[in-house]
C-alpha positions in Angstrom: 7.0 -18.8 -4.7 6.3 -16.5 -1.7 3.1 -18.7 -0.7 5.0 -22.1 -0.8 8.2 -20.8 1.2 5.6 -19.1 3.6 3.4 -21.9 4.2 6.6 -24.4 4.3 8.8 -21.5 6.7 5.4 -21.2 9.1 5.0 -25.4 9.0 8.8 -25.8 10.0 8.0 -23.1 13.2 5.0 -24.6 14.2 6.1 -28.1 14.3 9.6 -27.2 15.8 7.8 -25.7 18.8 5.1 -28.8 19.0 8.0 -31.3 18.5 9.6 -29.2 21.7 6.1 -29.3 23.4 6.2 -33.0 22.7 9.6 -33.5 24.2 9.7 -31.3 27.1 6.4 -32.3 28.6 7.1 -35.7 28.2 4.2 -36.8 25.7 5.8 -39.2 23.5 7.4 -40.6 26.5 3.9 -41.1 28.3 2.9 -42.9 24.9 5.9 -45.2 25.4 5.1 -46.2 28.6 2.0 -46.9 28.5 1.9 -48.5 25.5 4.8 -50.7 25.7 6.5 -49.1 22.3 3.3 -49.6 20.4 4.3 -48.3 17.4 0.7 -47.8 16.1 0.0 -45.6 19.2 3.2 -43.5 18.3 2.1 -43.0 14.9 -1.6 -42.0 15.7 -0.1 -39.2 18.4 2.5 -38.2 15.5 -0.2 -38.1 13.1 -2.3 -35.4 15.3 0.2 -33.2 16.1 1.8 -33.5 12.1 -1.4 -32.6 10.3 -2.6 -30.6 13.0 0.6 -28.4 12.3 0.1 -28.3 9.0 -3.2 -27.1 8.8 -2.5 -24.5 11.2 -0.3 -23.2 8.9 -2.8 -23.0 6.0 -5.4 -21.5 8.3 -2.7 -18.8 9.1 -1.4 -18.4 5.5 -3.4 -15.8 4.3 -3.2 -13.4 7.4 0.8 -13.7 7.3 1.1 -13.1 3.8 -0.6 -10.0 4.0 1.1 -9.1 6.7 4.5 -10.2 5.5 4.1 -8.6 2.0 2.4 -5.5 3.9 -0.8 -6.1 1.2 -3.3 -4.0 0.5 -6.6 -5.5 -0.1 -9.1 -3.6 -3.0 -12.2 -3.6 -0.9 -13.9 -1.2 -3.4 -11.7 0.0 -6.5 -10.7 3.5 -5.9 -9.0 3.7 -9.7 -9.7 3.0 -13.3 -6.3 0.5 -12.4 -8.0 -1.1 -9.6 -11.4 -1.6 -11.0 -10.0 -3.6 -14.0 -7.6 -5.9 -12.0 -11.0 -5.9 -9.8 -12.8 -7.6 -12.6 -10.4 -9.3 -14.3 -10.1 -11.5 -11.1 -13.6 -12.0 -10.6 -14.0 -13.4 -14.2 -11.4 -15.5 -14.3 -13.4 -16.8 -11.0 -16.1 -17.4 -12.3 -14.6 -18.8 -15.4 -12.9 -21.1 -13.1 -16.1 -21.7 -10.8 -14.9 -20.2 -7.5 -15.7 -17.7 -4.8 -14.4 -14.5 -6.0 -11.0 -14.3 -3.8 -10.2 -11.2 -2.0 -7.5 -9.1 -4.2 -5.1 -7.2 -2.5 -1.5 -5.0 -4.0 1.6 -4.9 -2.5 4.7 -2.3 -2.4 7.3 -4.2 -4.4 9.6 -3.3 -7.2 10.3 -7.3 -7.8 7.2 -9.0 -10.0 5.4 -11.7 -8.4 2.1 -12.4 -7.2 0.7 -15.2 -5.2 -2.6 -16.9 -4.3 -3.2 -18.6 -0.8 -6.3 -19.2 1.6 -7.9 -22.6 3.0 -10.4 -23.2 0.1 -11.3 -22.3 -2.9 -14.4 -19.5 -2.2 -12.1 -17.6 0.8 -8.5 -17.4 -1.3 -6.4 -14.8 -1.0 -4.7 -13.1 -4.6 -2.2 -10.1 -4.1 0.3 -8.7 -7.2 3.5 -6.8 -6.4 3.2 -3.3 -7.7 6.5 -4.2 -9.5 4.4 -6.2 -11.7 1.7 -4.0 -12.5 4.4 -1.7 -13.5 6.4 -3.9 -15.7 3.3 -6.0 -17.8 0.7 -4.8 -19.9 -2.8 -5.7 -18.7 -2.5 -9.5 -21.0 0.6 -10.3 -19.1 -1.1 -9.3 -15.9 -4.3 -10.9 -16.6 -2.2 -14.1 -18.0 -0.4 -14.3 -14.4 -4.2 -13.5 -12.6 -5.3 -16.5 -14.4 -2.0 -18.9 -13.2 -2.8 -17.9 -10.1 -6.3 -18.6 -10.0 -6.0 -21.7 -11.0 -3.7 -22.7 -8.1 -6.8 -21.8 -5.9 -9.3 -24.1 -8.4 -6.8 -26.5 -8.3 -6.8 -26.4 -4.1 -3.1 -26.7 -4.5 -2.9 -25.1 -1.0 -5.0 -27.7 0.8 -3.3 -30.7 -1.4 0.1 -29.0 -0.4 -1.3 -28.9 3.4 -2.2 -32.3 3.8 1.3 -33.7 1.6 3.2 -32.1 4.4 1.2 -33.2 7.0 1.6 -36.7 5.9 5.2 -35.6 6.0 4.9 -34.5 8.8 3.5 -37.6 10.8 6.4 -39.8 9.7 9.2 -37.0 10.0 7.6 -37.1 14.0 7.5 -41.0 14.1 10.6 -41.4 12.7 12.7 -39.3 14.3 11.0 -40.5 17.7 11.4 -44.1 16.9 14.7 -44.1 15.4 15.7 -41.9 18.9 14.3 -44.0 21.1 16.4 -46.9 20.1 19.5 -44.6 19.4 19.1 -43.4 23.2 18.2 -46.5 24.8 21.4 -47.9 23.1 23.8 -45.2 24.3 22.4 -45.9 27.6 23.1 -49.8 27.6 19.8 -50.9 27.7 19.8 -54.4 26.1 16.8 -53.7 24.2 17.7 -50.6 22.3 14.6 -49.3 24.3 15.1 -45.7 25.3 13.9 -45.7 29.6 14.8 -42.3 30.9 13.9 -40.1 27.4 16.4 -37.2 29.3 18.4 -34.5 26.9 19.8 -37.4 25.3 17.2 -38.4 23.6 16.0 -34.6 22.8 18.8 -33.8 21.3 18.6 -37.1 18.8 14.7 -36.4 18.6 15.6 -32.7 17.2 18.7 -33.3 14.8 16.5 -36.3 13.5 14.0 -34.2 12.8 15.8 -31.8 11.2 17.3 -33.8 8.8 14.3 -35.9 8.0 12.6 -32.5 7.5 15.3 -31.0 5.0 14.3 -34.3 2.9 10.6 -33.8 3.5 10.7 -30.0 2.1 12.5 -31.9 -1.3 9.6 -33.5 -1.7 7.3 -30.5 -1.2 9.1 -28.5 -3.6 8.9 -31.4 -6.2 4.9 -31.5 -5.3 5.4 -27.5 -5.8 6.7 -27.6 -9.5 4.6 -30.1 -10.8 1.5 -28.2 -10.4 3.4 -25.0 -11.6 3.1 -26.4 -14.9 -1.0 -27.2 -14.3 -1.2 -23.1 -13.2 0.5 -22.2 -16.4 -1.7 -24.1 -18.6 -4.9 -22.5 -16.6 -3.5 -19.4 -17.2 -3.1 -19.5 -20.7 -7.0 -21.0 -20.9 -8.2 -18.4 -19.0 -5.6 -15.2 -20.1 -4.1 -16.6 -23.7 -1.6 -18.8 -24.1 0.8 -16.4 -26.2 0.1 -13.9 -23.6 1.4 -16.4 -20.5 4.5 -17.0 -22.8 4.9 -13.3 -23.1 4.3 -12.9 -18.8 6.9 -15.4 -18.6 9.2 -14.0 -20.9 9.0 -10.4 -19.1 9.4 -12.6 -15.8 12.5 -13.5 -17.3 14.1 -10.1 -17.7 14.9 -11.7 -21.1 11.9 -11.1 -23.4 11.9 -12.5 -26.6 15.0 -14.0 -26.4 15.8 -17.8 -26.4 18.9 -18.4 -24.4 17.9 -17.9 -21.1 20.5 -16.2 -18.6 21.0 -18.4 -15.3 19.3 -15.9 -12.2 15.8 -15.9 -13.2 13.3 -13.3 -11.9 10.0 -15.5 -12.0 8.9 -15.6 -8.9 12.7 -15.2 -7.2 13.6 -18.4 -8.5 17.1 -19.0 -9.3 17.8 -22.2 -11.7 21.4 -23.2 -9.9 21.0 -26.2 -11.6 22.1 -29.6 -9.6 20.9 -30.1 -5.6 19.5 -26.5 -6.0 17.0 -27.2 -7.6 15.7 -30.2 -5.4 14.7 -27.2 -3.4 13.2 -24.8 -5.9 9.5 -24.1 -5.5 9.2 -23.3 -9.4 10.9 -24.7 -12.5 13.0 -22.7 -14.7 10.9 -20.5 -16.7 12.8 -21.6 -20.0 11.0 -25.2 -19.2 7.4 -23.7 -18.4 7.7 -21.9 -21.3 8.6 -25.2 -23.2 5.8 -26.8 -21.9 3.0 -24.6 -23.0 4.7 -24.3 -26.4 4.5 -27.9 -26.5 0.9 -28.4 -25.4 -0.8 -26.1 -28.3 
């Protein structure tokens, strides 16, 4: 979860302060008047500035999530410990056919770990010492390899360039739909906004906002989709039964089958209904399901 909400959290920042850029130094204004409302102009400016903020973000993502987790990285394993989750990740690397991704730990008593970077051969991989703790070295390596396989996958750079799609049209939208909302509380006959003052900043940014609340829906549904494609690479490259039994400790509810509602995985919580539209992970009882299903 921690890489999704931080690459979504450090999007949201970076494209509220370019959106503000945008507005206060009259850009998308300039675009309307000089090219008479062309809407293909406005989407080609919305389109630099939307992926351009999302791939900052992804460039940044592994330097704040060290820095937010306060990781550690393993240059050279100083334990027994350390030199096995050392090689574990590098063959479940090379089992997967990428760069072998810096590893790094993390003072945490929750269990999670996360995978980030820009590509494939320069990923970040960092475990909470609360794992390490809590799973025996199957688990571990189970949840090594479901986090590997996000990297092989490039879910990071498929999630970048989703929201930057998003992006673009949460920027064209919210200018577009402003621009006639403005001009029409102004009484121009057109619905064309003229002046582009704090009026239409103010409908620009709540716009925005709203249009952004359902863009990160649909990241979030991108997000737990390809949970399910981790879990299966982590059961090919750790053991199937031993991703059940990661999952299972995630849980807090090993070995049993009714599932309690706060779920530990990843500090997900299944609230069931809109919740979920904005859960990063699905419940564990249905990942679970779904590897039992595919053997």
């Amino acid at each position: 979860m921690l890489r999704v909400l931080l690459f979504v959290g450090t999007n949201l920042a970076i494209m509220l302060v370019l959106s503000i850029v945008v507005s206060l130094f009259g850009i998308d204004r300039w675009a309307y008047s000089h090219t008479g409302m062309n809407l293909q102009g406005m989407l080609v400016l919305c389109a630099v500035f939307g992926m351009g903020g999302s791939f900052i973000s992804l460039a940044m993502s592994k330097t704040l999530a060290k820095m937010s987790v306060g990781a550690q990285v393993i240059a050279e394993p100083r334990s027994a410990d350390e030199q096995w989750l050392f090689n574990t990740v590098r063959h479940h690397a090379e089992a997967a056919g990428i760069g072998m991704p810096e590893i790094a730990v993390y003072d945490a008593p929750d269990m999670n770990a996360f995978a980030t970077g820009m590509s494939k051969d320069h990923a970040l991989v960092a475990v909470s010492t609360g794992l390490l703790r809590s799973m025996n070295r199957d688990e571990v390596a189970a949840v090594l390899g479901h986090e590997i396989t996000h990297v092989s996958n490039g879910d990071m750079v498929t999630l970048a360039l989703i929201q930057g799609v998003l992006n673009t049209f949460v920027m064209f939208l919210a200018r577009v739909i402003g621009g006639v909302v403005d001009g029409a509380m102004q009484g121009n006959r057109d619905g064309e906004s003229r002046g582009g003052g704090i009026g239409y900043f103010l409908i620009v940014m709540l716009l925005q906002t709203v249009l952004g609340i359902g863009a990160t829906i649909i990241v979030m549904w991108f997000s737990r989709w390809r949970e399910f494609r981790a879990d299966a690479g982590g059961a090919k490259l750790g053991g199937r039964n031993a991703m059940i039994s990661a999952l299972q400790t995630l849980s807090g509810n090993q070995g049993e089958a009714a599932l309690p509602k706060q779920f530990q995985a990843f500090g997900i919580s299944d609230g069931g209904g809109i919740s979920r539209l904005f859960m990063s992970h699905p419940p564990i009882e249905e990942r679970i399901a779904a590897l039992r299903s595919a053997a």
